[in-house]
C-alpha positions as CSV (number, residue, x, y, z in Angstrom):
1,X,68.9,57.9,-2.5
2,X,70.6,56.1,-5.5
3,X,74.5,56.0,-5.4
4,X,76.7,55.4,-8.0
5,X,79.9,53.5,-8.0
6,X,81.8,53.1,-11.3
7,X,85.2,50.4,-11.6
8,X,87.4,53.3,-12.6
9,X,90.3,52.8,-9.9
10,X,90.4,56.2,-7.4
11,X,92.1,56.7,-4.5
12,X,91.7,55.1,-1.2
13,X,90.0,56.9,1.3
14,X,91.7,55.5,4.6
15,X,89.0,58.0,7.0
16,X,85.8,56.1,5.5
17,X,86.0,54.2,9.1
18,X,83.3,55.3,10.5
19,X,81.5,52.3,11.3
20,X,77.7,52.1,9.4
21,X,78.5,55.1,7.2
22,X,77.5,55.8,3.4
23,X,81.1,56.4,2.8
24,X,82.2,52.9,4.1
25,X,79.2,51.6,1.7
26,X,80.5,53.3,-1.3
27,X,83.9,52.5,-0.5
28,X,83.4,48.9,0.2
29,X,81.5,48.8,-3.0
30,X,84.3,50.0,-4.9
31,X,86.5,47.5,-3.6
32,X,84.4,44.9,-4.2
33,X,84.0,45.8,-8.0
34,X,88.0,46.7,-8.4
35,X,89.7,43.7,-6.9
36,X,90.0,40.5,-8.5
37,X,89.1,37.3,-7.2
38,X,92.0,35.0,-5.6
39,X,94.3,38.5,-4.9
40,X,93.2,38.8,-1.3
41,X,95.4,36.3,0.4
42,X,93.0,35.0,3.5
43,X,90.0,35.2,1.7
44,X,90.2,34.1,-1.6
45,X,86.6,34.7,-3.3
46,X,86.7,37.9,-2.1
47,X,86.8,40.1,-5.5
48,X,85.2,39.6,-9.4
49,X,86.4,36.7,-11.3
50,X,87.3,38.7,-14.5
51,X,88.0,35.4,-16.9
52,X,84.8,36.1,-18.2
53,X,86.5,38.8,-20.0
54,X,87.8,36.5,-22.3
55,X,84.2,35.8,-24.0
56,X,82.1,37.7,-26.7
57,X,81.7,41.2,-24.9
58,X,77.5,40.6,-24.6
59,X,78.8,37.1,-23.0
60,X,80.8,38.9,-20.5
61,X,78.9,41.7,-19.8
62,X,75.8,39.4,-18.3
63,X,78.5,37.2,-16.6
64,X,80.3,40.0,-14.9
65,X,76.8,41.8,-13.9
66,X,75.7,38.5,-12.4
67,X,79.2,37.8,-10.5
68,X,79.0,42.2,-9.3
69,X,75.3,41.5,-7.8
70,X,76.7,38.5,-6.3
71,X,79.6,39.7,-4.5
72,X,77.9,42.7,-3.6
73,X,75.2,41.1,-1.7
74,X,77.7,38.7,-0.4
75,X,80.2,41.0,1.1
76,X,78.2,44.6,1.6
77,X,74.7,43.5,2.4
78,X,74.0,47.4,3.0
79,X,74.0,48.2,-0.7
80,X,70.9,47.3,-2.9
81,X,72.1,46.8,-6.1
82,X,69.6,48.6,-8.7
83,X,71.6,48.7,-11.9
84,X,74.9,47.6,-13.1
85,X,75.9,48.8,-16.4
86,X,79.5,49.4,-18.4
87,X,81.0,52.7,-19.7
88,X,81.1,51.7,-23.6
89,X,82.1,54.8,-25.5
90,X,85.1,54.6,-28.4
91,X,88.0,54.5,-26.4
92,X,86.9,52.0,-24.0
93,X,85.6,50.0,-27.2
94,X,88.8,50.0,-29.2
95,X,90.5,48.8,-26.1
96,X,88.1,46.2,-25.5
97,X,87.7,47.3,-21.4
98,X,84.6,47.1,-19.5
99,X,83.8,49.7,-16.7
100,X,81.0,48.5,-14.9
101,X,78.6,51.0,-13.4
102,X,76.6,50.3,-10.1
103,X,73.7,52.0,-9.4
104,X,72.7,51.2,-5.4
105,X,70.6,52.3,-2.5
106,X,72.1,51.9,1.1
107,X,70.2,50.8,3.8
108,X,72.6,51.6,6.8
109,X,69.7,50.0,9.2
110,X,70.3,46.6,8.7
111,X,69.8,44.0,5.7
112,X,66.9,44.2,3.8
């Protein structure tokens, strides 16, 4: 099954515990996406460097899809990245933000 996570901050959900759950996945994805790199104090390449947002937005949308499918396999081996677009409609273009989009399967069996 394809899952979908999108960089739009949401709310934390502190019950997605349960150990080897699509939940946890999803979640873990999410914070992987949404937290920038050097802002987790004992681990400091957890997160997406986002100073590729400084280039040309083509530039910066191949950087930041090669640095997401990085850290994902990195640091949730359990979700298979498929696609990893950005939300590009007017607002989001006048403000010059990216919202990246993650399409992913989960494989809660192990890494594939």
């Amino acid at each position: 099954m394809l899952y979908t996570v999108t960089g739009k901050p949401l709310k934390v959900d502190w019950d997605a515990t349960c150990v080897n759950s699509i939940d946890e996945v999803l979640q873990n994805v999410l914070m992987i996406i949404t937290t920038p790199k050097y802002s987790v104090p004992l681990d400091r390449e957890f997160g997406i460097d986002f100073a590729a947002l400084d280039r040309p937005i083509e530039a910066a949308m191949m950087l930041l899809r090669v640095e997401i499918a990085q850290k994902i396999a990195l640091y949730e081996p359990r979700a298979i990245v498929k696609t990893i677009s950005f939300l590009q409609g007017d607002l989001e273009m006048l403000d010059g933000r990216l919202i990246p989009y993650v399409s992913f399967e989960v494989n809660l069996d192990g890494v594939a």
